[in-house]
N, C-alpha and C positions, 0 to 999 in steps of 0.2 A: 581138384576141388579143395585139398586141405590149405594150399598156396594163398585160398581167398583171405582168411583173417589173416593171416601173415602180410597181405599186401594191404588191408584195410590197416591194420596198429600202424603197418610204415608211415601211411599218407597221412595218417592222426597224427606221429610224433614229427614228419615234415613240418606239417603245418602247424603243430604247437611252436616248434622250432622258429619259425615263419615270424610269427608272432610275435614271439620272446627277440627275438632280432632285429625288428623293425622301430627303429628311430625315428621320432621324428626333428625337423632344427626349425626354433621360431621364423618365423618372415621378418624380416626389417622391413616398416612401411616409415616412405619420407611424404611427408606433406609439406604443401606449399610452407615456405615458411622455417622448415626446420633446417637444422644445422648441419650438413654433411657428418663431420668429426665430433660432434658435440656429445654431452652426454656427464656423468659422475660417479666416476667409479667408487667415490668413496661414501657414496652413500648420502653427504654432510649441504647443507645450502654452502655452493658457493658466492661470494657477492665480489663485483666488482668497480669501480671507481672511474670515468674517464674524465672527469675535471676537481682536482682538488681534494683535501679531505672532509670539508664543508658541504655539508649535504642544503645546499643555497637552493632559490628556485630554477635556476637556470643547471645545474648538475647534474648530469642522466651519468644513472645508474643502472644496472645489472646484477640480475644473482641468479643463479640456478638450483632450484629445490632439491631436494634426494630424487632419485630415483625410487617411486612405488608400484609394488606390486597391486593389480588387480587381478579378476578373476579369470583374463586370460593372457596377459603377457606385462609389461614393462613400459612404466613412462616417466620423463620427467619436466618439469616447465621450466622455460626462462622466462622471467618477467626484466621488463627494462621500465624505468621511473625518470621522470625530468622533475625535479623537487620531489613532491607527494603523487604527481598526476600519472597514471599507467600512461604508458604511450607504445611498448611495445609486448605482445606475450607469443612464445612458440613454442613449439614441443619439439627438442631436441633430441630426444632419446625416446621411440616410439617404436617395442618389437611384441607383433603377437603370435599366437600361436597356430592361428589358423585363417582361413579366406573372410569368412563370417566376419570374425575381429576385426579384418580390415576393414573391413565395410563398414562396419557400424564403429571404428573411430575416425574415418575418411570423413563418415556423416557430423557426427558430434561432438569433434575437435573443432572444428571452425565456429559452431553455435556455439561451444562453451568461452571461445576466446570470444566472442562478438559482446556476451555476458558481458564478459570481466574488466572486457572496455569501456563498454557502457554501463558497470554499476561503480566500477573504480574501484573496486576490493573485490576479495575473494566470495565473499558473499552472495553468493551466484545461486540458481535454479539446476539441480541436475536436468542433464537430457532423457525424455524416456525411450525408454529400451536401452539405455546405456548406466545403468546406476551404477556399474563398478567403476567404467571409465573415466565418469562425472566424478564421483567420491575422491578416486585419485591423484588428477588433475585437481582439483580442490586443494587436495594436500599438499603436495608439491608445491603447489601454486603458493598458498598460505604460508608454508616455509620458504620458501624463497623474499614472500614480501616482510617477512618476519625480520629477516636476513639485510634487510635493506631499513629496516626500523620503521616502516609502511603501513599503514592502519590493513 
C-alpha cells in the first residue's frame, strides 16, 4: 500500500513530462491559386516588372507583401496589376496552426480576394469570423500594392 503515492507522483511527472514534450508543427494549407515555392523570407514587398520599366497601361506587374502574422499562423499576398487595374491576387505563403484555421481561411480567402477585385484596392470589408485573417491579408495586400505605386 505505501507503493500507491509512489506510482501516483510517477504518472503525474510522466505525464507533466508528456506535456512539456509535446510539439506541435503549423500545417501548410495551399489554396487554389497559390504558389507551390512562393513566399518572403525577408519579410520586405517584393515587386516585379514583366514588360519594361514604364509602368504604361499595358504593363502587368507583380509584388508580394511581407509575410504577416495573425492570430493563428502566417500569410502573404501577391497582387499582380496590368497599368493601375488588379488583375490578379493569391496567397502564396499561407501556414496555420491548426484544423480550425484552415477552415476558416479555406472559407475567407477566396471572399477577401473576390473583394479586392471588385473594389480594385485594398479597401476591402473584413470577413466575419475571420478578423485576424482579414486585417492581415489587408496588409500585405496594401504593401504589396504600395510596392507597385498602386492606389
Amino acid at each position: 500500500m505505501k507503493r500507491a503515492p509512489l506510482l501516483v507522483l510517477a504518472g503525474i511527472a510522466a505525464g507533466f513530462l508528456g506535456v512539456l514534450g509535446f510539439h506541435t508543427r503549423p500545417a501548410a494549407l495551399t489554396l487554389p491559386g497559390a504558389e507551390a515555392n512562393g513566399g518572403n523570407p525577408g519579410g520586405t514587398p517584393a515587386a516585379t516588372r514583366s514588360a519594361g520599366p514604364s509602368a504604361g497601361p499595358g504593363t502587368i506587374r507583380s509584388a508580394l507583401g511581407p509575410s504577416e502574422q495573425f492570430g493563428y499562423g502566417v500569410l502573404d499576398v501577391k497582387v499582380t496589376v496590368s497599368g493601375t487595374r488588379i488583375t490578379a491576387v493569391s496567397v502564396p505563403t499561407l501556414q496555420v496552426a491548426e484544423l480550425t484555421s484552415q477552415q476558416i481561411c479555406q472559407q475567407a480567402i477566396p471572399l477577401l480576394t473576390s473583394e479586392v477585385l471588385t473594389a480594385q484596392s485594398a479597401s476591402i470589408d473584413g470577413v466575419s469570423g475571420a478578423t485576424f485573417t482579414s486585417e492581415a491579408y489587408a496588409q500585405s495586400l496594401q504593401a504589396a500594392l504600395d510596392a507597385l505605386h498602386v492606389k
